[in-house]
VEXTORSE-363812 format. One line per 3 residues: number of its first residue (from 1); their letters; for each residue x, y, z of C-alpha. Coordinates in pm, whole numbers, plus 50000, padded with zeros to 5 digits. Each point is the difference from the previous one (the first is absolute). Example, Ala and Ser with C-alpha at 12.3 -4.5 7.8 and 13.67 -1.06 7.14 Angstrom:
<recs>
1	AS	51230:49550:50780 | 50137:50344:49934 $
</recs>
This chain:
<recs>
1	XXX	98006:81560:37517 | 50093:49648:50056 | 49959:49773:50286 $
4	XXX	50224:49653:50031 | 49775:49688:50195 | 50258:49751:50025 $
7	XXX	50222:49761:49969 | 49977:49967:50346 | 49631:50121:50131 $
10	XXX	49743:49899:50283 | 49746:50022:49741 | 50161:49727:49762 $
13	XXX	50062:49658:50024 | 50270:49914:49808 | 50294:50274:49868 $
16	XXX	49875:50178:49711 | 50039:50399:49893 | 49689:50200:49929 $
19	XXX	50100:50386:49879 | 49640:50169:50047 | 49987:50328:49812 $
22	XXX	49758:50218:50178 | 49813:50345:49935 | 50000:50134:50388 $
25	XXX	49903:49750:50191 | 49830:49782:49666 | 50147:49715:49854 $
28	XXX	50015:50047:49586 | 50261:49745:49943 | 50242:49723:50059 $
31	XXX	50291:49837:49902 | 50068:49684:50113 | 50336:49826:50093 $
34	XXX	50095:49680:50039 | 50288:49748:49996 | 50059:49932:50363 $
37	XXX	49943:49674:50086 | 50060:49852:49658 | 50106:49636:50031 $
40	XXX	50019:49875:49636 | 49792:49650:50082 | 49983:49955:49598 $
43	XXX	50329:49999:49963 | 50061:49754:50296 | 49761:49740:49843 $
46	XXX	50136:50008:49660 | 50212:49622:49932 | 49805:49878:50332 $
49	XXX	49768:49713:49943 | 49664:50099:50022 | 49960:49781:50292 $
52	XXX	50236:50216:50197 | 49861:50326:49872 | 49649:50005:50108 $
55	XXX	50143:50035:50316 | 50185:50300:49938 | 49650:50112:49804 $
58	XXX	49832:49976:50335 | 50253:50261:50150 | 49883:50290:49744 $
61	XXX	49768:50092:50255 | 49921:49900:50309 | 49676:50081:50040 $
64	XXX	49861:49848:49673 | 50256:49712:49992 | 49784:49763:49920 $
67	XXX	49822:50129:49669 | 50371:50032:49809 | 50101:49660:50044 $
70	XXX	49617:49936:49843 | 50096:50185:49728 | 50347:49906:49974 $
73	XXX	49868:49636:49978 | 49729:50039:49742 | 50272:50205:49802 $
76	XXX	50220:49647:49983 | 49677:49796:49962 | 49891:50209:49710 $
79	XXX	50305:49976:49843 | 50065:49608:50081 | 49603:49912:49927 $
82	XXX	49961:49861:50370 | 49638:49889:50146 | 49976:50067:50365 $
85	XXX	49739:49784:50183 | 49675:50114:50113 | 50104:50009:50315 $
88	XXX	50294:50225:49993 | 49798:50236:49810 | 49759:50056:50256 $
91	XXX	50256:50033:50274 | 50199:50249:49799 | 49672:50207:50006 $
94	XXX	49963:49926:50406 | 50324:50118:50066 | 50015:50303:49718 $
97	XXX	49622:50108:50167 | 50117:50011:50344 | 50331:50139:49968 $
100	XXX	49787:50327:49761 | 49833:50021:50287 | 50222:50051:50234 $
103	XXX	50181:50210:49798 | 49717:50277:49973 | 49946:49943:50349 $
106	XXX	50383:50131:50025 | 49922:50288:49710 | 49673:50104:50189 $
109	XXX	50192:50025:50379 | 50256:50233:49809 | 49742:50189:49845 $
112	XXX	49839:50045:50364 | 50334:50090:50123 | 50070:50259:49741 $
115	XXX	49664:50209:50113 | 50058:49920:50375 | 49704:49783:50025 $
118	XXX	50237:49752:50225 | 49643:49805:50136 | 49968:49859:49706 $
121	XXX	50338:49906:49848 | 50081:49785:50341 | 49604:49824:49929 $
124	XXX	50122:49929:49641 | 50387:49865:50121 | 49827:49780:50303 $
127	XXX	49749:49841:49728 | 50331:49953:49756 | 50199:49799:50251 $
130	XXX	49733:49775:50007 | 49983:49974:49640 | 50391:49909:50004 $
133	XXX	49876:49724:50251 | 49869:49846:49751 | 50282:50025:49760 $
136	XXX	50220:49855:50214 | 49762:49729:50122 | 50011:49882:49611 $
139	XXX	50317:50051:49868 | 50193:50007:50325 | 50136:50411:49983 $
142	XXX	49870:50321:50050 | 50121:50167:49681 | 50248:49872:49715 $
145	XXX	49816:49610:50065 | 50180:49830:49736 | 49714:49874:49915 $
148	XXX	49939:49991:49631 | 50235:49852:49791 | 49998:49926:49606 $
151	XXX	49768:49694:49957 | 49812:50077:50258 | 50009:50016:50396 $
154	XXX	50184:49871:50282 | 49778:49964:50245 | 49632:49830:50044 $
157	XXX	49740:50064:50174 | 49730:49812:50240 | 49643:49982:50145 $
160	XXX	50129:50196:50306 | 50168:50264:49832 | 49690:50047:49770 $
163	XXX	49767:50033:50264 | 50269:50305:50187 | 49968:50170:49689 $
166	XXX	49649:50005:49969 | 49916:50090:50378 | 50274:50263:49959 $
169	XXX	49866:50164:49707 | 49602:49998:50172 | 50214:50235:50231 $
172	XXX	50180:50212:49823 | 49735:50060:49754 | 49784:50144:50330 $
175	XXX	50291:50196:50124 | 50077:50149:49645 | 49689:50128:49997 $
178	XXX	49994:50177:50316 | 50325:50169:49862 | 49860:50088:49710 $
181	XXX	49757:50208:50157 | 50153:50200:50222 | 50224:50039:49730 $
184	XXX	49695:50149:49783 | 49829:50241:50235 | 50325:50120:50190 $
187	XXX	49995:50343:49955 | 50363:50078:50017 | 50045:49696:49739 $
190	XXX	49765:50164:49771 | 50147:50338:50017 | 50345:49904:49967 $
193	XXX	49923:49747:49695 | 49679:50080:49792 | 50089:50262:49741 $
196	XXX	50363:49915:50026 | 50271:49875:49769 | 49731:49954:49724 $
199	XXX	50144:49814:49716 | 49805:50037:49715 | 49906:49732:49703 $
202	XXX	50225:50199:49732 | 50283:50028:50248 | 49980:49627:50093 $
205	XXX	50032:49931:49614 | 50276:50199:49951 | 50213:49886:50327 $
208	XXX	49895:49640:49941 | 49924:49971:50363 | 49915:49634:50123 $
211	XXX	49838:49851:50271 | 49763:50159:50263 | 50123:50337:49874 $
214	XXX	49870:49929:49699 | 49646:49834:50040 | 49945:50277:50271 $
217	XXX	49942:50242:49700 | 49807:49780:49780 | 50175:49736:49868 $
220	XXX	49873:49617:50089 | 50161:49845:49726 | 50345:50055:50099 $
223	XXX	49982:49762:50266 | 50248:49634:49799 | 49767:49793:50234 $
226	XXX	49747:50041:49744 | 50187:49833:49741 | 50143:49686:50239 $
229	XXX	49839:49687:49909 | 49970:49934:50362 | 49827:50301:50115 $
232	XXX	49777:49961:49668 | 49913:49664:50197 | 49931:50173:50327 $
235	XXX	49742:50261:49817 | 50219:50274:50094 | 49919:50384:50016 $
238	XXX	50190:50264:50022 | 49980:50311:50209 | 49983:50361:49906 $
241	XXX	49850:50348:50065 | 50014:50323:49789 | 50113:50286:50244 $
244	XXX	50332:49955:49933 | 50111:50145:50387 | 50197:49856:50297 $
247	XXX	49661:49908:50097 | 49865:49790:49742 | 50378:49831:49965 $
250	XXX	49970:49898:50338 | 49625:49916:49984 | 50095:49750:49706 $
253	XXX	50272:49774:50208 | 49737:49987:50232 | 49764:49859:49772 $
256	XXX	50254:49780:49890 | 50080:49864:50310 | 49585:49861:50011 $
259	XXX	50076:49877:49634 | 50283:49826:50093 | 49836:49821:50299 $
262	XXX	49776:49844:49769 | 50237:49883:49750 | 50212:49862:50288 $
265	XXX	49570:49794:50115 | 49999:49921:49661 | 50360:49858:49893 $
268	XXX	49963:49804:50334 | 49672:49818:49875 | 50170:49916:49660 $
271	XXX	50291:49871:50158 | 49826:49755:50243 | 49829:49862:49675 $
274	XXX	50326:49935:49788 | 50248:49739:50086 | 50330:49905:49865 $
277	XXX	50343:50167:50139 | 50112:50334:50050 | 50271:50033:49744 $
280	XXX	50132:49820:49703 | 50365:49985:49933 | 50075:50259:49704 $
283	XXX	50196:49955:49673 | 50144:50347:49919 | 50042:50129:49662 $
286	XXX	50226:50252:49887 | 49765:50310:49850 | 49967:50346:50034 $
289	XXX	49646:50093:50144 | 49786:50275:50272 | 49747:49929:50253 $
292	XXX	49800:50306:50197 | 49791:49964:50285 | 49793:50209:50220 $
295	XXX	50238:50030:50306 | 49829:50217:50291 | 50132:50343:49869 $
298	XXX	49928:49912:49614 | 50107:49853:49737 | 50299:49804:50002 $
301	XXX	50246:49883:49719 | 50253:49738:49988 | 50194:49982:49642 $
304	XXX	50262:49690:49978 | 50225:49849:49753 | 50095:49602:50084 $
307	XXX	50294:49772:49907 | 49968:49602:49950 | 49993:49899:50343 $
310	XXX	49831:50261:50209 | 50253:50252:49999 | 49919:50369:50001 $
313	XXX	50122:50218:49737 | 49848:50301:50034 | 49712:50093:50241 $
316	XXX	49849:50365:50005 | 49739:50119:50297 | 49734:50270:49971 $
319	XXX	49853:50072:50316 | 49672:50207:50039 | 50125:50278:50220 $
322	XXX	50207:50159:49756 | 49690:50079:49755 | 49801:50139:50311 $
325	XXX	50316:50240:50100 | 49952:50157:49666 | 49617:50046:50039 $
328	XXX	50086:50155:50392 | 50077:50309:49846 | 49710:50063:49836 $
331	XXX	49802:49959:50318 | 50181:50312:50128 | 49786:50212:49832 $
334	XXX	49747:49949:50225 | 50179:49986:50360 | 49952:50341:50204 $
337	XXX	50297:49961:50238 | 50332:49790:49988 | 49850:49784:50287 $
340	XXX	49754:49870:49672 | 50283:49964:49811 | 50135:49730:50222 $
343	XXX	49625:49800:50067 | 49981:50022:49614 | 50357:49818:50007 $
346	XXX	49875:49740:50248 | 49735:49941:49757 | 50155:49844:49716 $
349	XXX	50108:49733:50258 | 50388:50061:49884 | 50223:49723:50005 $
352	XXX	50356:50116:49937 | 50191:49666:50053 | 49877:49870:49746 $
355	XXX	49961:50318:49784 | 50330:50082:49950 | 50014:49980:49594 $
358	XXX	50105:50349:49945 | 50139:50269:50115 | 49755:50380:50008 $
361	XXX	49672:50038:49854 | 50017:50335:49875 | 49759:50300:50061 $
364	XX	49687:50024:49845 | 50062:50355:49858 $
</recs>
């Protein structure tokens, strides 16, 4: 038989269609619909300046604003051979850092939610508004900041603001931990997650899952931060187990989160030793070129065509979500009761905003 979750369900966040084909009371199966909230941003920005269409970049998603209008910019500054300074750099990693973090904070509360564990998503959400805090203390808003821009940044920072940062993040790193293990020797947490939606290595190949998804069954490399000349700079390391479950996906944004706390230390330090200013006024070229980055759910790809001038030809968005959807119905295989079938969802962290790309991911049979 089959069993519609959606559009409109308590269990999802955003409007989306999941047809689970079950055996009894077994999920076997899904097939996925979407196309309900499509807003066609990539049409919008095409003959906009590029000036103008970060903006409407930063409205892809609202929870990780901030990383597409990184990766919108270094698409035009690849194209148009711009140099940021030293200092935007680093504050492009400050602001990418916290904002991942607060967006697994937001991933893990769901994930809580979705197995009833409600102690532990409203921990994770108070901790998160204090990482938006901080956001909003440097860039002056809570989500879409406006923030980066090509060339650079908008904003500096000073000797005051460092110092919040750093006595915020000696806090948070304490209270993460504290999370993290109740999170690890819950009982119900265990029994509801370990053993669950296991995503093997072959099955991650052949969906192309990205993102914590992915390095939760054994795949470190997939992580673009390792092949960002900043982040090369900052010694980064990626994150990754080998179980492959709702466990170990959730147990690797967790990780993350201590990772990122120590880029965020360590861009800090390199920033109070460079000097110049925060953005250099660009020369765009017209060009065709593609830029990924590691945006908190995966990989993400902008693809743009220029004109003489700035002016956007053609722009094309792949965001990670719609990769992981493919790989959720693997994970089936291994859910006992429907009620797994919608923690495995929660999982994959789905955005659907800024998925909307296509229209149903077929069955796997």
């Amino acid at each position: 038989m089959s069993l519609p979750i959606g559009p409109i369900h308590p269990a999802l966040k955003e409007p989306i269609r999941i047809k689970l084909i079950l055996e009894g009371e077994k999920p076997v199966d899904a097939e996925i619909e979407m196309g309900y909230v499509h807003r066609g941003i990539e049409n919008i920005m095409e003959g906009k300046h590029v000036n103008k269409a970060v903006f409407l970049a930063e409205r892809v998603c609202g929870i990780c604003s901030f990383v597409h209008t990184v990766t919108f910019s270094e698409c035009v500054e690849k194209i148009s051979n711009i140099e940021i300074p030293d200092k935007a750099r680093y504050l492009r990693v400050i602001l990418i850092e916290l904002e991942r973090i607060h967006s697994h904070l937001i991933a893990i509360a769901s994930y809580c939610l979705s197995i009833e564990h409600e102690t532990l998503a409203i921990w994770l959400l108070n901790v998160r508004e204090k990482i938006l805090d901080l956001i909003e203390m440097i860039t002056g808003n809570r989500i879409n900041m406006g923030y980066c821009i090509v060339g650079g940044v908008r904003r500096d920072i000073n000797k005051e603001i460092i110092n919040k940062i750093n006595e915020n993040l000696d806090d948070f790193e304490e209270k993460f931990k504290n999370i993290l293990d109740v999170f690890e020797t819950a009982p119900l947490v265990g029994l509801r997650s370990k053993g669950i939606g296991v995503l093997t290595y072959k099955e991650i190949m052949r969906t192309r899952a990205v993102g914590p998804v992915c390095r939760a069954s054994g795949l470190p490399e997939s992580d673009w931060r390792l092949r960002h000349t900043t982040y090369k700079e900052l010694n980064f390391k990626p994150v990754w187990k080998n179980e492959g479950d709702n466990f170990a996906r959730n147990l690797v944004r967790f990780y993350e989160i201590f990772e990122s706390i120590k880029l965020i230390r360590k861009a800090l330090e390199l920033y109070e030793e460079s000097s110049g200013d925060i953005r250099v006024k660009p020369e765009i070229k017209a060009g065709v070129g593609e830029h990924r980055f590691e945006a908190p759910r995966g990989e993400l790809l902008y693809r743009m065509e220029l004109t003489n001038g700035g002016l956007i030809k053609r722009v094309e968005i792949r965001t990670p979500t719609v990769m992981n959807l493919e790989a959720y119905k693997y994970m089936l295989k291994s859910c006992p009761t429907v009620a797994d079938a919608v923690s495995c969802y929660t999982s994959i962290d789905p955005c659907i905003s800024c998925t909307e790309r296509a229209i149903i991911i077929k069955k796997v049979i």
